[in-house]
C-alpha positions as CSV (number, residue, x, y, z in Angstrom):
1,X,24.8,-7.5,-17.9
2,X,27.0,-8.9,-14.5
3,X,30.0,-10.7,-15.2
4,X,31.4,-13.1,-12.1
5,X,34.8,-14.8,-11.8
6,X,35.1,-17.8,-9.9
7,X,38.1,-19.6,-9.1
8,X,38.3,-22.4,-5.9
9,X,36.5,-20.3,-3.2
10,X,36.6,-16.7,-4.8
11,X,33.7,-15.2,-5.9
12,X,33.8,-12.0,-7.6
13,X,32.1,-9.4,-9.6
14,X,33.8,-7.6,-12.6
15,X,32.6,-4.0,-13.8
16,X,32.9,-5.3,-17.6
17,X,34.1,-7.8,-19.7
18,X,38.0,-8.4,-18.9
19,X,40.3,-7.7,-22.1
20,X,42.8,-10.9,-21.3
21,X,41.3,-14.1,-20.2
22,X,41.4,-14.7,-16.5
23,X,44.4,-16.6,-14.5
24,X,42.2,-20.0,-13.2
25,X,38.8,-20.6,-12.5
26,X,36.1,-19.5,-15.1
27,X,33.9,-16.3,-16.0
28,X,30.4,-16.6,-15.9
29,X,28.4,-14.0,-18.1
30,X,24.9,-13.6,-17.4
31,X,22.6,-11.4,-19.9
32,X,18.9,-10.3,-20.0
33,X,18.0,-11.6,-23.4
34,X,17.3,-7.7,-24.4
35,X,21.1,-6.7,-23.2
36,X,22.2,-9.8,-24.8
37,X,20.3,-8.9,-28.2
38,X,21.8,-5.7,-28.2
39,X,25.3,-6.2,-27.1
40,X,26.2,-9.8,-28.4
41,X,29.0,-8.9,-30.8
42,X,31.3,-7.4,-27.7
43,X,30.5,-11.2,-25.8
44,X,31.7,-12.7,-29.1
45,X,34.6,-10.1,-29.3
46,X,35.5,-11.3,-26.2
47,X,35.3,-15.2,-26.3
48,X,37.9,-14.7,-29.0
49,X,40.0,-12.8,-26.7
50,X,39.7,-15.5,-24.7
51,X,40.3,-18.5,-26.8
52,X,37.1,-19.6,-26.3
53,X,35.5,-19.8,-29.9
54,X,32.9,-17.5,-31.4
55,X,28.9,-18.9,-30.9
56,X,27.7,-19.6,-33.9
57,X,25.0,-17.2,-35.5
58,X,22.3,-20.1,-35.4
59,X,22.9,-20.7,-31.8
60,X,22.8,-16.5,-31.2
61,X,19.6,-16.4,-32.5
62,X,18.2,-19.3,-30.7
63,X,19.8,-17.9,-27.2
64,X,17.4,-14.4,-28.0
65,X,14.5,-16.6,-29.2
66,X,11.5,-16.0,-26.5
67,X,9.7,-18.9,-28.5
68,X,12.4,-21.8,-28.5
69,X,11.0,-24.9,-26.8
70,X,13.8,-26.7,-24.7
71,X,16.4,-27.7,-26.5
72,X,20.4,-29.2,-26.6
73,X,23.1,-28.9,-29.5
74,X,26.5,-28.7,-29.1
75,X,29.6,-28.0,-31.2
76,X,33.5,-28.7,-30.5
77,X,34.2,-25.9,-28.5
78,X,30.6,-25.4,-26.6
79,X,27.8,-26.9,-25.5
80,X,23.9,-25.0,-25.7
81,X,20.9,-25.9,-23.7
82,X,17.8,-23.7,-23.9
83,X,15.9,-24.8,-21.0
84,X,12.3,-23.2,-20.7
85,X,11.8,-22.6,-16.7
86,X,8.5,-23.9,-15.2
87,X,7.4,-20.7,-12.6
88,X,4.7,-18.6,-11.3
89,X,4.6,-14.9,-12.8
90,X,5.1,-12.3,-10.1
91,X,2.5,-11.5,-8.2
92,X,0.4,-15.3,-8.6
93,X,0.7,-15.4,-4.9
94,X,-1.6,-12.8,-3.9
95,X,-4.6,-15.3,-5.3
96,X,-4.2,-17.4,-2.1
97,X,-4.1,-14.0,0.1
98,X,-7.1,-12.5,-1.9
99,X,-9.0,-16.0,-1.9
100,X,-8.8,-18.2,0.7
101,X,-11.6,-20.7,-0.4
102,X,-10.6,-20.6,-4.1
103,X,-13.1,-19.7,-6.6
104,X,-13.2,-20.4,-10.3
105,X,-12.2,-16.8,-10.6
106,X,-8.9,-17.2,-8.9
107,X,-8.8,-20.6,-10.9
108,X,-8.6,-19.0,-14.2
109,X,-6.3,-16.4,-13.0
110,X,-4.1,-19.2,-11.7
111,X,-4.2,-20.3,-15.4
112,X,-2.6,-16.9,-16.8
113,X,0.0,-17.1,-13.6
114,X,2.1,-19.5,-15.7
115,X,5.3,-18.4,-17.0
116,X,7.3,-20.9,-19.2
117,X,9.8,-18.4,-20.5
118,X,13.3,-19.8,-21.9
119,X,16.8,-19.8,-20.0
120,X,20.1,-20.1,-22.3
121,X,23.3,-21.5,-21.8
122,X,26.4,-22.0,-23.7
123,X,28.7,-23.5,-22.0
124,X,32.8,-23.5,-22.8
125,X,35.5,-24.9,-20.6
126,X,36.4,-21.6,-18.8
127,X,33.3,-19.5,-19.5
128,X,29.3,-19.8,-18.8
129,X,27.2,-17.5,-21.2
130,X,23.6,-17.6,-19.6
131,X,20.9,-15.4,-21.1
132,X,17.5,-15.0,-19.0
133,X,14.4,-13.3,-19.6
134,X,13.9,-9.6,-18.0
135,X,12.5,-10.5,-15.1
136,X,14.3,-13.4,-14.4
137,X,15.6,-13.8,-10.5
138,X,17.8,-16.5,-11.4
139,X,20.6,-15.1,-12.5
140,X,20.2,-12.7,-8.6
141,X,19.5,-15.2,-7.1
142,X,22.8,-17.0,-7.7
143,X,24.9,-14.0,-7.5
144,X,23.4,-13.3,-4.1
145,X,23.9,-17.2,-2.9
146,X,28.0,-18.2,-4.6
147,X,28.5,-14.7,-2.6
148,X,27.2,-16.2,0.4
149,X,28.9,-18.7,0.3
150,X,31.9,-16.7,-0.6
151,X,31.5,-15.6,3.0
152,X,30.5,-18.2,4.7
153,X,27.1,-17.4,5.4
154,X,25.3,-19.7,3.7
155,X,24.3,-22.5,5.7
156,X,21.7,-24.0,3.4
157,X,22.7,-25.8,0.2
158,X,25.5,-27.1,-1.5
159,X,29.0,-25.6,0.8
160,X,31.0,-25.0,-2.0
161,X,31.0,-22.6,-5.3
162,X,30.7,-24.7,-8.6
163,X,33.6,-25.8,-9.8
164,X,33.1,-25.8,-13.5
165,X,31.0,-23.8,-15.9
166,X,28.6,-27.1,-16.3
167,X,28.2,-27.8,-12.8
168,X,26.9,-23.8,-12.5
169,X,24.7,-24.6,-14.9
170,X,23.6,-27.6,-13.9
171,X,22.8,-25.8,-10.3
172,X,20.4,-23.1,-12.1
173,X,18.8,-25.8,-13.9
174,X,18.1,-27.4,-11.3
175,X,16.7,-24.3,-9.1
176,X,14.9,-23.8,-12.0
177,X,12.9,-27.4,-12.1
178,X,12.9,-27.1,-8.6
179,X,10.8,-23.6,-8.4
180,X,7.7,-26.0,-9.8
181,X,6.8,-26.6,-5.9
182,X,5.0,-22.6,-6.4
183,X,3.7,-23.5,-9.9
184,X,2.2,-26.8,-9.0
185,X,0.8,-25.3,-5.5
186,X,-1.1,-22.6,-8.0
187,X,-2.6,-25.7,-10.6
188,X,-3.3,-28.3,-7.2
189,X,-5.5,-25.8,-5.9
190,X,-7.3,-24.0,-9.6
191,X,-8.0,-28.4,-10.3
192,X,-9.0,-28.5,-7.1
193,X,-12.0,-25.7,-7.3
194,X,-13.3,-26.3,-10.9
195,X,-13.2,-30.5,-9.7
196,X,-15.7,-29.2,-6.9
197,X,-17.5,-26.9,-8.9
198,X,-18.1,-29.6,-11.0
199,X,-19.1,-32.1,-8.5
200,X,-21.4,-29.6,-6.5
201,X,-24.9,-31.0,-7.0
202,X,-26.5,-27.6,-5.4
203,X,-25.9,-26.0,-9.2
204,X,-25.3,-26.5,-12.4
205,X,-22.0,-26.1,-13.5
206,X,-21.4,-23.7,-17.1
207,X,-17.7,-22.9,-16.8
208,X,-16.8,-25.7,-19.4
209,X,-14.6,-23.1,-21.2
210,X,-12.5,-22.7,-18.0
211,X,-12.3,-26.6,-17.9
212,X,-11.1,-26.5,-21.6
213,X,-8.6,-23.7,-20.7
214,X,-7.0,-25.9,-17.6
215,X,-6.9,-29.2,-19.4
216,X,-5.1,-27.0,-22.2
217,X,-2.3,-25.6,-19.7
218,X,-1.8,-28.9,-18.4
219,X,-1.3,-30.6,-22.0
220,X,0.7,-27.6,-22.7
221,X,3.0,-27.9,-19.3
222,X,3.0,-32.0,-20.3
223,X,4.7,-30.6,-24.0
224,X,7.5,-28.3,-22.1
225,X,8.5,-31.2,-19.0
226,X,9.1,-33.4,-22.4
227,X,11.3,-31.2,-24.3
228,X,12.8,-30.5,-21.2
229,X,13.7,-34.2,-20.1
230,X,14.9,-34.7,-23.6
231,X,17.0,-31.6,-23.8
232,X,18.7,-33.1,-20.7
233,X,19.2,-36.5,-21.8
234,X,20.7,-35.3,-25.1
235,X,22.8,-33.1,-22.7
236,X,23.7,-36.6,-20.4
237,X,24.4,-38.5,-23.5
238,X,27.0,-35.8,-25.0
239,X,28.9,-35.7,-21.5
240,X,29.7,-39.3,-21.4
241,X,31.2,-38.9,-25.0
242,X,33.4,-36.0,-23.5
243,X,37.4,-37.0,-24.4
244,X,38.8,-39.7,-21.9
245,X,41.1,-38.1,-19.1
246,X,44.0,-39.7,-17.0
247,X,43.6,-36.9,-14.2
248,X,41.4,-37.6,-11.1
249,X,40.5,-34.8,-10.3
250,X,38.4,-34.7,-14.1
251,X,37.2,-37.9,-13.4
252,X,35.8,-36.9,-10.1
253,X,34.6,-34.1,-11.7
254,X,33.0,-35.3,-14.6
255,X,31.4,-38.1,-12.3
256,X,29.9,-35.4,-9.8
257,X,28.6,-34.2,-13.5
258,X,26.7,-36.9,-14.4
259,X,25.2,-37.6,-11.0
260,X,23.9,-33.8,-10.6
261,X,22.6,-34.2,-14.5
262,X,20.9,-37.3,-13.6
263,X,19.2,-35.8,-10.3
264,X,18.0,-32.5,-12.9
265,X,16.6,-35.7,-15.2
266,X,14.7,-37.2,-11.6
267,X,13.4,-34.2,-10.8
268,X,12.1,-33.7,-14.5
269,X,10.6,-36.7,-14.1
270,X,8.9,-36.4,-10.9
271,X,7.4,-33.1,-12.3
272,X,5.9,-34.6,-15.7
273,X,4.4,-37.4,-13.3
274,X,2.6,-34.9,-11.0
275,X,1.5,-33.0,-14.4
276,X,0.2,-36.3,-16.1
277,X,-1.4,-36.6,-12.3
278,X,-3.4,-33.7,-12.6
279,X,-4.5,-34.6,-16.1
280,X,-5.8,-38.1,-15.1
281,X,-7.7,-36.2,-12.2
282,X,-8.9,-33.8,-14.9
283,X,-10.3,-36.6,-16.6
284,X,-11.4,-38.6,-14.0
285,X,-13.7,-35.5,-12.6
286,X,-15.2,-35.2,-15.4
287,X,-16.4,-38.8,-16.0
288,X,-17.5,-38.5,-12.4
289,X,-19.5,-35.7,-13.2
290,X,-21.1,-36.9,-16.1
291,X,-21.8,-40.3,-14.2
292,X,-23.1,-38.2,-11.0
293,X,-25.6,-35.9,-13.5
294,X,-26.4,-39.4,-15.3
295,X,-27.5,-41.1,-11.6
296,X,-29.7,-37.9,-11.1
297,X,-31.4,-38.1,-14.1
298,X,-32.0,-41.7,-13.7
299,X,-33.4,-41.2,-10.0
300,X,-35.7,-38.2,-11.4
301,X,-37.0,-40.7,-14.2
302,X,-37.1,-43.5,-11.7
303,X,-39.5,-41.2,-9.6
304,X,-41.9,-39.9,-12.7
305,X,-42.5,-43.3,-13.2
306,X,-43.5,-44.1,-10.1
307,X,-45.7,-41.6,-9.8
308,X,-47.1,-42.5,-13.2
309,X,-47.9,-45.9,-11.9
310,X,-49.7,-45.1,-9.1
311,X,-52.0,-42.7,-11.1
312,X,-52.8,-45.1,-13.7
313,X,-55.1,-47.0,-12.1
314,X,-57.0,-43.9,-10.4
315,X,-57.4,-42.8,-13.9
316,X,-59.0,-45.7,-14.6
317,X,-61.4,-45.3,-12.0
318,X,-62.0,-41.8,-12.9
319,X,-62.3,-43.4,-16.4
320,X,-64.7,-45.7,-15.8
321,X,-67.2,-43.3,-13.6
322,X,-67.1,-40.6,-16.1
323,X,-68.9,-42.8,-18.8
324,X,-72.6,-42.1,-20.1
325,X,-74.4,-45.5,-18.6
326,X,-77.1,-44.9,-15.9
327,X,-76.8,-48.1,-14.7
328,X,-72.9,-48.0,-13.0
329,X,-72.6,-49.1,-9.6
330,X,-73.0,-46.4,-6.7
331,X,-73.5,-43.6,-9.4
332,X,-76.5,-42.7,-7.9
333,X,-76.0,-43.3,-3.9
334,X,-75.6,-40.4,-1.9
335,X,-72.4,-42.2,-0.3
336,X,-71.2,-43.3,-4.0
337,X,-68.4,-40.7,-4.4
338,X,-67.0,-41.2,-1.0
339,X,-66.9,-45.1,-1.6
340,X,-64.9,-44.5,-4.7
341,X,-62.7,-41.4,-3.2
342,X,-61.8,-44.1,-0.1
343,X,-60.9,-46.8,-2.9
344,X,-58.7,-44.7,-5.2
345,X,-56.8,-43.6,-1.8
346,X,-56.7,-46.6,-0.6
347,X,-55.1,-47.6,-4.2
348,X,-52.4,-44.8,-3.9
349,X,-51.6,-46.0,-0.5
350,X,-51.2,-49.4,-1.2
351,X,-49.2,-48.7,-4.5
352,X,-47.3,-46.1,-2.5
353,X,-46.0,-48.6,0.1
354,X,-45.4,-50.9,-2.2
355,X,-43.2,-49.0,-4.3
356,X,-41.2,-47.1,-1.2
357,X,-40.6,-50.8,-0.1
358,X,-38.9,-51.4,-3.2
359,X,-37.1,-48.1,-2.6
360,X,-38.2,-46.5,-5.7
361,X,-39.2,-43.6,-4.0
362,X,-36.1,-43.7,-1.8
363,X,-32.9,-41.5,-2.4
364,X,-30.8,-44.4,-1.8
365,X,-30.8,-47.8,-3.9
């Protein structure tokens, strides 16, 4: 558990969770979903303490779900948005050290380096509840970066601290969507080797299972990037229903709101239209497979044939001098079976030009 306050430009880590509610600015609570699980009543202690309103029992046990696809509710007092984060599982980068030509090996571990685990946030006026999975390096990551900036030594990035609980949320979400860029690198190249295994002509290709299992982590990826956009939608469509304010300053804010909600929804978007990418490559490598097998089979007929052709008439002649008559022509001249040896060659050749002209016997058509 790490509990931050932030307030203008101060960033700053409390030891535990502060008995009286702070003066300004808002607390953000971040949880491993074990710590959360197992210490939930003294967070719900406390956002009474606060003023803040109890979670509701439903929404506890979605925020400890590991299942939950993404998802948005809200209540009067807080908003929830379970938001299942698109990343590669630790260590998914040593495949690119380990293999640098990519092999259908690497492929499928590329397949189990996937890790769509659920984020939670409930989000009140002056406090963010997030719960992450264990090895989550979001909630670090954002500690480490608001206390950059803190000190100024952040020069990457947005130059301020969030000012409101939602617009810190927003800001994970949106790292979150944004670590993809690893994840997609990881499917691009495991597509990439299975769509040139199966368009090697030097082999056969068996490793239809390992196609299955890819087209199934795409369809699966395709199912999490919708419940994601619509999570964020529903969460879009709530904050412009948020009570009207005269001040400003809440209208600026609630406008900088919608704009970073909108770019999350964009980025969404762009991701689901590279997954839906990869699909319609998926699908178009294997109808170019199939065609590319079909055109060899078709070329290996086209030549049988051929062949057939020009034999037929040699087996005639073979035929036709094997038969039990005393009077055939040249049967019995010393020079008869070189006479008909030179005509059946002579026969092949002919019927051998003839076809290679018509490029039947040709690799190209």
């Amino acid at each position: 558990m790490r509990v931050f306050h932030i307030r203008g430009d101060q960033f700053t880590e409390l030891g535990q969770l502060p008995a009286d509610p702070p003066e300004g600015g808002y607390l953000w609570l971040a949880f491993g979903r074990r710590e959360f699980e197992l210490h939930y009543m003294d967070v719900q202690l406390g956002l009474q303490r606060w003023n803040c309103g109890a979670l509701v029992d439903l929404h506890v046990a979605d925020l400890i779900n590991n299942q939950l696809p993404s998802h948005f509710d809200y209540t009067s007092w807080y908003d929830m948005l379970i938001f299942r984060r698109l990343a590669a599982a630790p260590g998914s980068e040593d495949l690119f050290v380990d293999d640098q030509h990519g092999t259908l090996a690497s492929a499928q571990k590329a397949l189990r380096a996937i890790d769509t685990s659920p984020v939670g946030f409930a989000v009140f006026d002056r406090v963010l509840l997030s719960v992450h999975p264990t090895d989550c390096a979001v909630r670090d990551y954002f500690a480490q970066k608001l206390g950059a900036l803190t000190e100024g030594r952040d020069l990457r990035g947005a130059s301020r601290l969030p000012n409101s609980s939602a617009e810190l949320m927003l800001r994970m979400v949106n790292h979150m969507v944004d670590s993809y860029l690893d994840l997609r690198r990881l499917l691009t190249r495991q597509m990439q080797t299975v769509q040139h295994a199966l368009m090697d002509s030097q082999r056969e290709f068996h490793e239809w299972p390992l196609l299955l299992e890819s087209r199934d982590a795409l369809h699966r990826l395709e199912d999490t990037c919708e419940d994601q956009r619509s999570a964020m939608q529903e969460w879009i469509d709530v904050l412009d229903d948020w009570p009207a304010s005269q001040d400003a300053a809440v209208l600026r804010d609630r406008e900088l709101l919608r704009v970073r909600s909108r770019d999350v929804l964009e980025h969404i978007e762009r991701v689901l239209t590279h997954v839906r990418r990869m699909e319609s490559s998926s699908e178009s490598a294997v109808q170019m497979h199939f065609s590319a097998l079909g055109h060899r089979t078709n070329n290996i007929m086209r030549t049988l044939t051929v062949l057939t052709a020009i034999f037929l008439p040699l087996n005639l002649i073979t035929g036709i001098f094997g038969m039990n008559f005393d009077t055939l022509p040249l049967i019995h001249r010393a020079t008869g079976v070189w006479i008909a040896l030179g005509v059946m060659v002579m026969i092949a050749l002919l019927l051998g030009s003839f076809f290679w002209r018509k490029r039947y016997l040709g690799t190209r058509r």
